[in-house]
PLY file of the C-alpha trace (Angstrom):
ply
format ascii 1.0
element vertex 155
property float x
property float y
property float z
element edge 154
property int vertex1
property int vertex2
end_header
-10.86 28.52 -15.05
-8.44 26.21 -16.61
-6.01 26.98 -14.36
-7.65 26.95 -11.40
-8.29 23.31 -12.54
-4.94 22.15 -13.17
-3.99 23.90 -9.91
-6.32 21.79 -8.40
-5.39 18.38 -9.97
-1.62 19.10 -9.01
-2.73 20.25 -5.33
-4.89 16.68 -5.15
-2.14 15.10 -6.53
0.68 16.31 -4.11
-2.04 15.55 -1.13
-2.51 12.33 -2.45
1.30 11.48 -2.44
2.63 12.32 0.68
-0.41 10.10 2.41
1.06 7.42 0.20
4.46 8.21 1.30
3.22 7.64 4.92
1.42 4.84 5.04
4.09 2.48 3.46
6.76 3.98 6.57
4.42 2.93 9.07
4.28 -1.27 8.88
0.69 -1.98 10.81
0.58 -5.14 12.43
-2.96 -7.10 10.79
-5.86 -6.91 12.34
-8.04 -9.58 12.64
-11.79 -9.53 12.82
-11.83 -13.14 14.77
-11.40 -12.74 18.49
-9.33 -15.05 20.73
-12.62 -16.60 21.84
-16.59 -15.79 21.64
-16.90 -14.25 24.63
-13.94 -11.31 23.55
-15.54 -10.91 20.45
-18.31 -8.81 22.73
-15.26 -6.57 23.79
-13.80 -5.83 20.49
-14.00 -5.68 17.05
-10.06 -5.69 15.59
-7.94 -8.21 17.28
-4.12 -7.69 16.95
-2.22 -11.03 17.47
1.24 -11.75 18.11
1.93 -15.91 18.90
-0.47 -16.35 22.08
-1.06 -12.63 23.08
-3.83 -10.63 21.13
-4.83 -7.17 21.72
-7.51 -4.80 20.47
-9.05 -1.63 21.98
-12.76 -1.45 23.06
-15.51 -1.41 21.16
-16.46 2.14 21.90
-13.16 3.30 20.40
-12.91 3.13 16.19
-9.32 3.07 16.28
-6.23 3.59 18.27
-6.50 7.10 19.98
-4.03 10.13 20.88
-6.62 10.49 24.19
-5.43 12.95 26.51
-7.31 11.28 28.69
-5.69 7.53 27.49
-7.53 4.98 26.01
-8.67 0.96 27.00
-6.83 -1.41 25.58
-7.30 -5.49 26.31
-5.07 -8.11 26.49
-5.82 -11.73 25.91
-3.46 -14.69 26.67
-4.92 -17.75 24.70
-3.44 -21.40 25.54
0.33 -21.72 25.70
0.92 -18.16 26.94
3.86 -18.00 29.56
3.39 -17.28 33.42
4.48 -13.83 33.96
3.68 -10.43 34.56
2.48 -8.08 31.54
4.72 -5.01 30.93
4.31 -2.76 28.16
5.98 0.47 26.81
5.79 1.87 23.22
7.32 4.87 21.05
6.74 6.41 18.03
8.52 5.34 14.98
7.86 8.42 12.32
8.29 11.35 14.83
9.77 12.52 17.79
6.59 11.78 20.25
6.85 11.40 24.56
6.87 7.80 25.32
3.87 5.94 25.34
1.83 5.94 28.85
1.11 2.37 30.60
-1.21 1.66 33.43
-1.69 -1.97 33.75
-3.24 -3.71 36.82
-1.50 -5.96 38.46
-4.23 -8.35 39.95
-3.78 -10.85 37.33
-2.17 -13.78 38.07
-3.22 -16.22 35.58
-1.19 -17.59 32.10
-4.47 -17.20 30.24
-7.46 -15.38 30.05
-7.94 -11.28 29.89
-6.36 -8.32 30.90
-7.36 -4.44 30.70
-5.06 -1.68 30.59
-5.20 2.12 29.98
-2.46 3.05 27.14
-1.83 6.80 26.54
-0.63 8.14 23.45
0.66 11.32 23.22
0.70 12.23 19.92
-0.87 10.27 16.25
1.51 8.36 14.14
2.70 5.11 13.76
3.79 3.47 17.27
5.39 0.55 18.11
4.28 -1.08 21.38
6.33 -3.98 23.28
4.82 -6.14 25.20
7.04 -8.84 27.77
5.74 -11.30 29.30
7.51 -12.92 32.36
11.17 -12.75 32.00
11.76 -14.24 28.04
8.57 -13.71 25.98
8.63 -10.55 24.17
5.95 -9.16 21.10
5.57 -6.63 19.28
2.90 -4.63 17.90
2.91 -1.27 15.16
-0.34 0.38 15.54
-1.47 3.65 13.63
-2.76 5.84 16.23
-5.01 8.59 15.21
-6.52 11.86 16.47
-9.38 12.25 18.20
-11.31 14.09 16.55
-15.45 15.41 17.93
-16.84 13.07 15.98
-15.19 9.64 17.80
-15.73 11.64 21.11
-19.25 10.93 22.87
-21.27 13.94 24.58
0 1
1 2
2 3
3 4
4 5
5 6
6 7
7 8
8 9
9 10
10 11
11 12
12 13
13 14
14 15
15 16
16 17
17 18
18 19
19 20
20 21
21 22
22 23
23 24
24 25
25 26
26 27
27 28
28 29
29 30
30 31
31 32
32 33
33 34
34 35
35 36
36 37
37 38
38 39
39 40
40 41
41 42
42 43
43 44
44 45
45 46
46 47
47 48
48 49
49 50
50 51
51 52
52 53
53 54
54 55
55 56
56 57
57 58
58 59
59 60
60 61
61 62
62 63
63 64
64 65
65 66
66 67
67 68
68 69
69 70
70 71
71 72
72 73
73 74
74 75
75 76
76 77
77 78
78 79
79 80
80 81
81 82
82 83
83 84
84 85
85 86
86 87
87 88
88 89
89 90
90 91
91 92
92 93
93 94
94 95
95 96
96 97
97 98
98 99
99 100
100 101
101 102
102 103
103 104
104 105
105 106
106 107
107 108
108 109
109 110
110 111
111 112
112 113
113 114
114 115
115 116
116 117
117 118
118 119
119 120
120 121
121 122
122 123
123 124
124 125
125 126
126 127
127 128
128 129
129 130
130 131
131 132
132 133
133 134
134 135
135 136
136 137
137 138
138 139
139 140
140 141
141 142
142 143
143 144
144 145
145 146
146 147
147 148
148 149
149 150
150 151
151 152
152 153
153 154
């Protein structure tokens, strides 16, 4: 019994490790529980902000997703933001992943205010997402992404 035990402790020990190992590789940009304004805070939860450009996924979502079937993500431009179209790409930083998958609409032609867009991750990890907007303003965001698992899936 006594060695089943220590084989234990060194098993929880190794486990324990190599999530440590990962999390410090994979430099998450804060998340902030304040929303750009009241009416956003009814969309999300966990605000990521870079200068005047937040983002957060929806409230239905508990974190960033590896979706097959992609995920919603808003934008929000607060005051200052540039004129200029949003474009986005991403990739992942601890693994050899497909690129990150973009659909943004384009019928926003306004320097503040929100924006939806559908990103697909391929795979869970730790991405980095880039986000221009117009021709000089660039930001970037790290993001864990995780699987989807049945339990953060609705019936």
């Amino acid at each position: 019994m006594l060695g089943v035990t220590l084989v234990a402790l060194t098993l929880g020990t190794t486990s324990v490790a190599a999530t440590r190992e990962v999390s410090p590789g994979c430099p998450e940009t804060a998340a902030s529980r304040t929303p750009p304004n009241a009416w956003m805070g009814s969309l999300a939860t966990h605000w990521l902000r870079k200068s005047t450009l937040w983002m957060a996924y929806t409230r239905a979502d508990h974190s960033f997703l590896a979706s097959p079937t992609g995920q919603k993500v808003g934008w929000f431009r607060s005051k200052g933001s540039p004129w200029g179209r949003l474009r986005v790409s991403g990739s992942r930083l601890d693994g050899d992943a497909p690129p990150l998958k973009v659909h943004i609409g384009v019928s926003y032609p306004f320097r503040e205010g929100f924006q939806s867009s559908a990103l697909t991750f391929p795979t869970p990890g730790c991405w980095q997402i880039v986000a221009h907007v117009g021709l000089k303003s660039r930001y970037v965001f790290v993001v864990r992404v995780e699987p989807v698992s049945t339990s953060a899936t609705k019936p």
